[in-house]
N, C-alpha and C positions, 0 to 999 in steps of 0.2 A: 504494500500500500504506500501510496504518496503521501505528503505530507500533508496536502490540500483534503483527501480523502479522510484521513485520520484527524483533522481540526474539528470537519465537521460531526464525528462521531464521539469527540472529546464533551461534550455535556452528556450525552448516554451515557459514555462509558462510566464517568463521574456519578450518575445515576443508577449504574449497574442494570440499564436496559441492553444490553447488548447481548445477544446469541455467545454461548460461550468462546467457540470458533472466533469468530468476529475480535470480543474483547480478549483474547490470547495474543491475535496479529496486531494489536493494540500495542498491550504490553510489550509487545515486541519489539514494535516501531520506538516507542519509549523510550525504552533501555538501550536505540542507539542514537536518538536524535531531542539534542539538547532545547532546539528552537518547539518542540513539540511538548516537551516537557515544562518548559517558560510557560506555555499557552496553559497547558493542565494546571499550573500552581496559581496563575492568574484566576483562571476559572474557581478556584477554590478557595480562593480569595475572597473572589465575589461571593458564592456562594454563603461563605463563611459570615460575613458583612449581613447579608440579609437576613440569614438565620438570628444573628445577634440586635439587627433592625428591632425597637420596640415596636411588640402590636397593640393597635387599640382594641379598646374594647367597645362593641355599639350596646346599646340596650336594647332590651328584651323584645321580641315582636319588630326587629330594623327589617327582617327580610319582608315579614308580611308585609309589610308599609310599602315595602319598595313594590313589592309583587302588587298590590293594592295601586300603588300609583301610576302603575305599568299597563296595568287593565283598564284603568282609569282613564290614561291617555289613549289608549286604543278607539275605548268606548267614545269618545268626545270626537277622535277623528273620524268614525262614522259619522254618529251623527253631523259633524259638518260637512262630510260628502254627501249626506239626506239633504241640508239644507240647500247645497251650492245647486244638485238637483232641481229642488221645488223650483228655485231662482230660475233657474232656464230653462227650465219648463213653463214658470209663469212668462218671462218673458218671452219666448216664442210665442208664446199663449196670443199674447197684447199682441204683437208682431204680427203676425196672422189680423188678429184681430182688427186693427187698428190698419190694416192691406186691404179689409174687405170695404173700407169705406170710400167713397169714390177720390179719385185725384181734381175732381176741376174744383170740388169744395174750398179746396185750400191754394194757398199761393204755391206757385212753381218755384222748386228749390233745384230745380235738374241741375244748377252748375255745381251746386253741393256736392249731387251726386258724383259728378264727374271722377272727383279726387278720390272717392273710391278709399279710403284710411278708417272706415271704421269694422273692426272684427265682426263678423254673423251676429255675436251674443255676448257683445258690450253694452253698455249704459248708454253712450255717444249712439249707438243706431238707433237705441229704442226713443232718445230723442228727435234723432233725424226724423225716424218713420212718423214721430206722432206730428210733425212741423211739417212734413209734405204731403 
């Protein structure tokens, strides 16, 4: 094994997940390459550090809360996809609606139209459509 090969099996190995096979060629590489050996003590270092890291401690019922806030958010973003929904649907609603009424009633806005800049199912059309 190379030495690139053997880096990246150096947190397993340190973990003792490695197939015994596997973590013997490990050992092996090891025991003749200094720059591989650096990397492992470094590794252990770290390790060393985190384990020593103070944990906190949350109170009682922190997961529920979290799981609870989680559902929560979920829940609310439905229901605003129900809402944005109803919104264009009542809008096309009007749209249609507010289509069926004759054009000579109102003033001519055709040069409005021209520019052509407002989306299907924006605010700005369902203006447009109720002005022409």
């Amino acid at each position: 094994m190379h030495c690139d090969e053997i880096r990246m099996k150096l947190s397993a190995y340190l973990d003792n997940e490695l197939e015994s096979e596997i973590s013997r060629r490990v050992e092996e590489h090891l025991a003749e390459c200094s720059g591989c050996r650096k990397e492992l003590k470094t590794l252990k270092t770290i390790n060393q550090r985190i384990m020593d890291f103070p944990w906190l401690r949350v109170s009682e019922g922190f997961d529920e809360k979290i799981m609870f806030s989680v559902a929560k958010s979920e829940t609310d973003k439905k229901h605003e996809q129900i809402i944005r929904r109803a919104i264009i649907s009542a809008t096309n609603f009007f749209e249609s609606l507010f289509s069926l009424i004759r054009a000579e009633k109102w003033p001519s806005t055709r040069s409005l139209d021209e520019f052509g800049d407002f989306p299907p199912c924006s605010l700005g059309r369902v203006y447009f459509k109720l002005v022409q």
